[in-house]
C-alpha positions as CSV (number, residue, x, y, z in Angstrom):
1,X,0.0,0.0,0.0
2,X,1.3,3.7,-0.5
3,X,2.3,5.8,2.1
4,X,0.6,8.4,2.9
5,X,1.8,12.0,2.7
6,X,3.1,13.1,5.8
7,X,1.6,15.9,7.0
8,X,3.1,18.6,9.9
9,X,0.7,17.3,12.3
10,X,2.2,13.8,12.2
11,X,5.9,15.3,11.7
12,X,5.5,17.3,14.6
13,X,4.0,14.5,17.0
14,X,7.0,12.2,16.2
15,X,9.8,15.3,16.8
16,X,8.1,16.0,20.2
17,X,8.0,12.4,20.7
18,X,11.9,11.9,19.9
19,X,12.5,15.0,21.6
20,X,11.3,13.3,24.9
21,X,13.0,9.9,24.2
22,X,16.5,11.5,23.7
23,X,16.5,13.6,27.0
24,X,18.2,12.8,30.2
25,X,17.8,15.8,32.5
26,X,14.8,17.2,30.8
27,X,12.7,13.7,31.8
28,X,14.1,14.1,35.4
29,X,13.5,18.0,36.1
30,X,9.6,19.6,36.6
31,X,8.2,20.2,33.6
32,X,4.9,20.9,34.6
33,X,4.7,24.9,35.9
34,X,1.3,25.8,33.6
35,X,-0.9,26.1,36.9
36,X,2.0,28.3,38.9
37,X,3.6,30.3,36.6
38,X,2.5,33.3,35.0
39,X,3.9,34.8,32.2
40,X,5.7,37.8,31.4
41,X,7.0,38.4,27.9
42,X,9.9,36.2,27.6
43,X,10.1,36.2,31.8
44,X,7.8,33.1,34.1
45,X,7.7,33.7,37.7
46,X,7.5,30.9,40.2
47,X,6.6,31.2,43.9
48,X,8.7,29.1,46.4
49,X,6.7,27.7,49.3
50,X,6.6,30.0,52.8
51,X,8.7,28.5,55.4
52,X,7.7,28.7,59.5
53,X,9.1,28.2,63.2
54,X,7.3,26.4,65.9
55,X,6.5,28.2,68.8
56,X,6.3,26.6,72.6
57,X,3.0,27.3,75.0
58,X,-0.1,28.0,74.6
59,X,0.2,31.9,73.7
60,X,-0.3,32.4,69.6
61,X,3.2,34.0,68.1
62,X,2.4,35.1,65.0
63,X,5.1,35.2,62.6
64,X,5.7,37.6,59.4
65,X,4.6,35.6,56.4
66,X,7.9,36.3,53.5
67,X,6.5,34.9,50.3
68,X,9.5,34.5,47.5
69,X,9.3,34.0,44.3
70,X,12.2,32.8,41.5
71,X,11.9,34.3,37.7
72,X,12.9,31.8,34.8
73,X,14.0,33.7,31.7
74,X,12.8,31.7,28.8
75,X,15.9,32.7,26.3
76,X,17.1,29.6,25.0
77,X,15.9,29.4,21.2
78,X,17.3,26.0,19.2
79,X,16.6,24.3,15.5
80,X,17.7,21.8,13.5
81,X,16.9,22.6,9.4
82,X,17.3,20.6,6.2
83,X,16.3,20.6,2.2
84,X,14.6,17.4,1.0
85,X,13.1,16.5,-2.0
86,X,9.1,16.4,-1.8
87,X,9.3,12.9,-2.4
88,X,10.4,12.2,0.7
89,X,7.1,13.5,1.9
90,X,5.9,10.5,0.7
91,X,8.0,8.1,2.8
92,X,6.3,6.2,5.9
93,X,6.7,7.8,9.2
94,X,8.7,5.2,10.3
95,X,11.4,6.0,7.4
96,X,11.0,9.5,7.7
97,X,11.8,10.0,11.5
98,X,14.8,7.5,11.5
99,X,16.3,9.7,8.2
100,X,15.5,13.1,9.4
101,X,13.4,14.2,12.5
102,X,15.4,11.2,15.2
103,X,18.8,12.7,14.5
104,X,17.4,16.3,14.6
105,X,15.5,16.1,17.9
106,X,18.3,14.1,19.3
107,X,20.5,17.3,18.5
108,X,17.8,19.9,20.4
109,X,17.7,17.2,23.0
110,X,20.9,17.2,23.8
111,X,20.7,20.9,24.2
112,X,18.5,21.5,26.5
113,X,20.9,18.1,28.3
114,X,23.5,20.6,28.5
115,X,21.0,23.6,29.6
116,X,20.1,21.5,32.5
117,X,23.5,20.0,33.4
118,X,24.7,23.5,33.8
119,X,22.3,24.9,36.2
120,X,25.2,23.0,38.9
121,X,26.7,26.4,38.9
122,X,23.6,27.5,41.4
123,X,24.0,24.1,43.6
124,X,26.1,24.5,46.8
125,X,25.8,21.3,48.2
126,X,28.8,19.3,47.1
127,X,30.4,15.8,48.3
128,X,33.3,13.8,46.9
129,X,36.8,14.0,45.9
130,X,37.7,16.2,43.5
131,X,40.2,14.4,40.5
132,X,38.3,10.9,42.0
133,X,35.9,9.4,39.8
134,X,33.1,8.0,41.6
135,X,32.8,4.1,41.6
136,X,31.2,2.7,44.6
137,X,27.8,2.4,46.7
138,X,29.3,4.6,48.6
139,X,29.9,7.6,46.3
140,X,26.0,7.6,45.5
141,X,25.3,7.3,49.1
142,X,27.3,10.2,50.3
143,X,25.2,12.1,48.1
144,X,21.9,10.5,49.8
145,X,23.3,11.4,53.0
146,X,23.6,15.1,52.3
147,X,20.3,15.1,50.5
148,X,18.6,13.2,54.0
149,X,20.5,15.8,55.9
150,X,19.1,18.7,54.5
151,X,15.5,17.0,54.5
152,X,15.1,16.7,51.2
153,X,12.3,14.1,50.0
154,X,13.4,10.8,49.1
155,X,10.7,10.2,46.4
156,X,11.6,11.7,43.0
157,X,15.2,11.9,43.3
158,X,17.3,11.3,40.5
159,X,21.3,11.0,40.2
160,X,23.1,11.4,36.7
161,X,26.4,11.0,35.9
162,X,29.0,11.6,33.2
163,X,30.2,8.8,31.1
164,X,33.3,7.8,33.1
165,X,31.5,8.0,36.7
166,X,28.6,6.0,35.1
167,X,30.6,3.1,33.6
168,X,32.9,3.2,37.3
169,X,29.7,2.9,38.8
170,X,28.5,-0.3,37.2
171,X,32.0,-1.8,37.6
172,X,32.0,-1.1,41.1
173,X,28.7,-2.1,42.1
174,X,28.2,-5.5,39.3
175,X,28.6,-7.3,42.5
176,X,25.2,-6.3,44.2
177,X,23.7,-6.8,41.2
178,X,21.0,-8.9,40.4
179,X,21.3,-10.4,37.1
180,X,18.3,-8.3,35.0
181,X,20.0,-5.2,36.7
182,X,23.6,-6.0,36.0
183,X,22.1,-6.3,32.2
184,X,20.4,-2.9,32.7
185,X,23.7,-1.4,34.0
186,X,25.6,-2.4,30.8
187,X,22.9,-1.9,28.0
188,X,21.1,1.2,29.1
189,X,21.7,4.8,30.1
190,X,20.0,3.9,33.3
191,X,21.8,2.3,35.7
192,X,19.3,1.2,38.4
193,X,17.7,2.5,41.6
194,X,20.4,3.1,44.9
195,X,20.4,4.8,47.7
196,X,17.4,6.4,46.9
197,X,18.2,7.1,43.5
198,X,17.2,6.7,40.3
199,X,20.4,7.1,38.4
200,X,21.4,7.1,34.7
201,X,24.9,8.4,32.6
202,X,24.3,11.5,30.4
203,X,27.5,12.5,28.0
204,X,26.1,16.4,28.8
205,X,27.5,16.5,32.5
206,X,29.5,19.5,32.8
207,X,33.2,19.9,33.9
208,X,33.5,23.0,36.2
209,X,37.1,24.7,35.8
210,X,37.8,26.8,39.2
211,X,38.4,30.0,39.7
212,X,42.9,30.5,39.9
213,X,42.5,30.5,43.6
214,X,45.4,30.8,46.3
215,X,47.3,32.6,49.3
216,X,45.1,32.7,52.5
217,X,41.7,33.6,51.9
218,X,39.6,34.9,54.7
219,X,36.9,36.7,56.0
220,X,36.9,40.4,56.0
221,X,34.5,41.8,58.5
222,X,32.5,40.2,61.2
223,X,29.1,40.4,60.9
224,X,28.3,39.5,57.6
225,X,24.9,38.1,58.0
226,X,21.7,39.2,56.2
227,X,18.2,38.9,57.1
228,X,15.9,36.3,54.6
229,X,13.6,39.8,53.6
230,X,16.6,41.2,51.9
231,X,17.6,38.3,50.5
232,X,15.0,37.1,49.5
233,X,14.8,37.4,45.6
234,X,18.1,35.7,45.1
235,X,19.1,33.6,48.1
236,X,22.9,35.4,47.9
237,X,25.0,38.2,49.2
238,X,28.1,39.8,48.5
239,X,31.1,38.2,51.3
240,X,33.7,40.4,51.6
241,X,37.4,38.4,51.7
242,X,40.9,39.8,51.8
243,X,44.3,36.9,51.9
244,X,43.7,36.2,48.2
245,X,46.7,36.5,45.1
246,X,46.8,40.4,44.8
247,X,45.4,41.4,40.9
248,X,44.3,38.1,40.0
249,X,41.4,38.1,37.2
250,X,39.0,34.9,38.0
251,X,40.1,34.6,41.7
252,X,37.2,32.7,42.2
253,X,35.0,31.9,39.5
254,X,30.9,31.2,39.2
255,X,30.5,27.9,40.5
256,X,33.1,27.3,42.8
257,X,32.5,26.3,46.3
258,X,34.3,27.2,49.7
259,X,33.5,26.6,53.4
260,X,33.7,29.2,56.0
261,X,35.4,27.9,59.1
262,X,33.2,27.7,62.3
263,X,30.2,28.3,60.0
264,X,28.3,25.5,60.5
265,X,25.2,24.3,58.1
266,X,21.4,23.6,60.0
267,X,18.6,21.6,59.1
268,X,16.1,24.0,57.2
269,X,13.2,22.4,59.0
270,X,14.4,21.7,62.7
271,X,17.0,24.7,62.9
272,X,19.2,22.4,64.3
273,X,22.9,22.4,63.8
274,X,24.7,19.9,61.7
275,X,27.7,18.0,61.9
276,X,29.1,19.9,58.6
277,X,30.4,23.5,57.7
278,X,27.9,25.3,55.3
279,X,28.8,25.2,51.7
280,X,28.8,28.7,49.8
281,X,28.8,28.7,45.5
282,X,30.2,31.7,44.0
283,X,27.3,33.1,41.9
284,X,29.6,35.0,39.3
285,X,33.2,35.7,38.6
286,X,35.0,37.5,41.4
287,X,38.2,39.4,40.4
288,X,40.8,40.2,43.5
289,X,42.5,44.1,43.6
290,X,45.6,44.9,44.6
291,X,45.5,44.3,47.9
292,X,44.5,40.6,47.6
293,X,40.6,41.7,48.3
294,X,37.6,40.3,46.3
295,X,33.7,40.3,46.9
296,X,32.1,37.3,45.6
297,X,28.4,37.3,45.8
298,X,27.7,33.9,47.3
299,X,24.9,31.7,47.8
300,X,22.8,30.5,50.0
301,X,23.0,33.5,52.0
302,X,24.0,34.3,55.5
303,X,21.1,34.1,57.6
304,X,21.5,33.2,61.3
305,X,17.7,33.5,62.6
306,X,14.1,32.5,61.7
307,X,12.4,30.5,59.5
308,X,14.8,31.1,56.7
309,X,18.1,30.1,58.4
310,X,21.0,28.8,57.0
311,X,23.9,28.9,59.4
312,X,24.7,28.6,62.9
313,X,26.7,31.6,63.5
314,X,27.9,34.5,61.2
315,X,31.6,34.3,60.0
316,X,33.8,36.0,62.4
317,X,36.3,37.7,61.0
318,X,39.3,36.5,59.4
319,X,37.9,33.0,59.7
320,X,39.4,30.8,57.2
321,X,38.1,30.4,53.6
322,X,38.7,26.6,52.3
323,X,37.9,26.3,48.4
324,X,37.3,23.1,46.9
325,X,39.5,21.5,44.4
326,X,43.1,22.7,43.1
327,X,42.9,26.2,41.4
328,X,42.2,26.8,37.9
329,X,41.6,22.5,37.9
330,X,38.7,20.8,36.0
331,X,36.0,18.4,37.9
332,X,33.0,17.1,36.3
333,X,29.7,18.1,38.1
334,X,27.9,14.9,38.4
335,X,24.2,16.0,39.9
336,X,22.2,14.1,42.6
337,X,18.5,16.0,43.0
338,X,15.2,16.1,43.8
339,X,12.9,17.1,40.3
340,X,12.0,20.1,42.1
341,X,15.0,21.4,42.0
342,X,15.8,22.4,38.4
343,X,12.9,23.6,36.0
344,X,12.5,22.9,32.6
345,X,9.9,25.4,30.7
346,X,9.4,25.3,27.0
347,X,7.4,27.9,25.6
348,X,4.7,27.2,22.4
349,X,6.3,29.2,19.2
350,X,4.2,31.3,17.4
351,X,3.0,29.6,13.8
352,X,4.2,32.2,10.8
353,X,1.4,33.3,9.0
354,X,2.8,32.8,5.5
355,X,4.1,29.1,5.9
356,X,1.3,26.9,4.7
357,X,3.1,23.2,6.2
358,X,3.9,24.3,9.3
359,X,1.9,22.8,13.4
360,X,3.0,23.0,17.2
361,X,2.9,20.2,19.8
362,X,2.9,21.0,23.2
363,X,2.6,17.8,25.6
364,X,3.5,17.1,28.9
365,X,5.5,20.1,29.7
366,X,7.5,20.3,25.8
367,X,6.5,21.7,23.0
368,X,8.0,21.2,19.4
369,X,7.3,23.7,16.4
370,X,7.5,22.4,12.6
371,X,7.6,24.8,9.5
372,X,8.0,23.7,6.0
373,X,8.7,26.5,3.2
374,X,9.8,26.2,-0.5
375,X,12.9,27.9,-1.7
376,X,12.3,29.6,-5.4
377,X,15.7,30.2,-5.4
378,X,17.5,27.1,-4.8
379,X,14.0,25.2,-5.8
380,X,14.1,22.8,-3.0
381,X,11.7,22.2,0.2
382,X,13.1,23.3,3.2
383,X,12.1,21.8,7.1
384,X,13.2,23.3,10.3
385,X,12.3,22.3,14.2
386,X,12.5,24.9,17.1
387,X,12.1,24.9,20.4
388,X,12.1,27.5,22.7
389,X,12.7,27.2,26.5
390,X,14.2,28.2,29.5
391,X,16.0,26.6,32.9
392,X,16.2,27.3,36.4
393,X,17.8,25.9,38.9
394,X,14.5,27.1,41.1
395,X,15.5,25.1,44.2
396,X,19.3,24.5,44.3
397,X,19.0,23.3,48.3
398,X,16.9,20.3,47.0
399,X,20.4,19.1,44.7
400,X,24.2,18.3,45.4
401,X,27.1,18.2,43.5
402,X,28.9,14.9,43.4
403,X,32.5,15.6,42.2
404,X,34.6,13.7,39.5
């Protein structure tokens, strides 16, 4: 029998279907933000969920209600585009996606991967050794730890790592394998459920180069502590330092993570202490003058009271800043994370009034855009794919780093 001409209805439906198949990140992240965001131009805004103390007796203490939110700028615009003959508009499906639309959506896919995989510039929870691949149980647990220390919900919690760490990891834990999992481990991206985990290798993990770091870093200034209302919007602060390499461009540089000494971390919900100094990421490039002084705006910030806390104590002053890892030194940024904690929004592209083949899909959170067009001048048929989206890390205290 024939096949039928394809039509951008069906086209579409199979790239938005590929699209989905060939992500890593984008099927482990929240997707679904159409009932609590609202949109702004090319801006969605996302409240985060009010936090509260308990009180002791009987006497009412009401508390001040501080209601964040977190914007996601949706700015990331990809395609794929080809020329083909119109009879290959006459090709099944079948033949049609495996020629054209799978390696093209595996392309965007991989894109928004990468998108995702570099939101670990936002995440200040970090365990592992840097220059140590990752390779055991208890690598992935460490990871679970932190996460259960910070009270972060078990279900939905994903861990994804680059190639090398995933193919260490199935090495090092073929032994507790059962046999349909150890098959798993070697045919699939996913690699099984452990502590807590669903976790799976993705080629798109990032390698973080830090910033050319050295001397003795410390704190300049006691006192440094904010309160949550003027933090709020961002969750960071700038931290003045001094003991750094005089003139040096990059000191530290966005993504890097240090610990303050004597700064210890709490639980968010008890306010308790906890048996770890707090981890601070550096939220942009921080250059140091000539005096060896640099102000890094660092997350999460300083806040020592209420609801909100995130330390024990303030930093006194010239207590000790460690950085982790060797300066100027590259680690990948394997990511261990709750789906809450990165966002994935794709926006539905306007259909152009003068292309007659052209259809959106938007399903589950994606949304895929086809437009056909013929070219007079070079008299051949031209496709294209776009998507448009944006990513957020929207709660980076729900994820943690797990160094290579």
């Amino acid at each position: 029998m024939a096949n039928s001409l394809l039509t951008p209805n069906v086209i579409a439906k199979e790239a938005l279907m590929q699209l989905e198949n060939n992500m890593v990140l984008g099927n482990l992240v929240h997707r679904d933000y159409r009932d609590e965001f609202v949109k702004v131009g090319d801006t969605i805004s996302v409240r985060r969920p009010v936090k509260f103390l308990a009180q002791d007796g009987a006497t009412l203490v009401k508390q001040d209600v501080e209601e964040g939110s977190v914007d996601v700028v949706v700015d990331q615009r990809k395609h794929v585009g080809w020329e083909f003959s119109s009879g290959d508009l006459t090709l099944s499906i079948e033949d049609y996606s495996e020629r054209y639309v799978q390696p093209a959506m595996m392309t965007l896919a991989n894109e928004v991967d990468l998108s995702l995989a570099g939101l670990y510039r936002d995440v200040w929870n970090l365990v592992g050794t840097p220059g140590t691949t990752p390779s055991t149980f208890a690598d992935i647990g460490a990871a679970g730890k932190r996460l259960d220390q910070v009270a972060v919900p078990r279900a939905g919690r994903s861990a994804v790592f680059d190639p090398e760490a995933a193919w260490s990891l199935a090495d090092g834990l073929k032994s507790v394998y059962v046999q349909d999992k150890a098959q798993g481990a070697y045919e699939e991206a996913r690699i099984g459920r452990y502590a807590a985990f669903d976790t799976y290798g993705d080629q798109n993990i990032r390698t973080h180069v830090t910033g050319a770091h050295g001397g003795t870093p410390l704190v300049n200034g006691a006192g440094q502590a904010v309160t949550y209302a003027a933090a709020k919007a961002s969750n960071s602060q700038p931290l003045a330092t001094d003991g750094w390499p005089a003139s040096t461009a990059g000191v530290l540089k966005a993504g890097d993570v240090f610990t303050i000494a004597g700064v210890f971390a709490v639980n968010p919900v008890s306010k308790d202490p906890l048996p770890f100094l707090q981890q601070f990421v550096v939220k942009a490039d921080a250059d140091s003058d000539a005096t060896g002084n640099a102000t890094p705006t660092v997350s999460p910030a300083i806040v020592t009271s209420g609801p909100y806390r995130t330390v024990e104590t303030a930093p006194a002053d010239n207590a000790a800043i460690t950085v982790v890892g060797a300066a100027s030194t590259g680690y990948a940024q394997n990511l261990a994370f709750h789906r809450n904690a990165f966002a994935l929004v794709t926006v539905p592209l306007d259909l152009p009034e003068g292309a007659g083949f052209s259809h959106r899909v938007t399903h589950k959170g994606l949304s895929v855009r086809v437009v056909k067009d013929y070219d007079i001048t070079a008299d051949s048929e031209i496709i294209r794919l776009d998507v448009l989206y944006g990513v957020k890390a929207v709660y980076p205290d729900l994820a943690c780093r797990v160094t290579g």
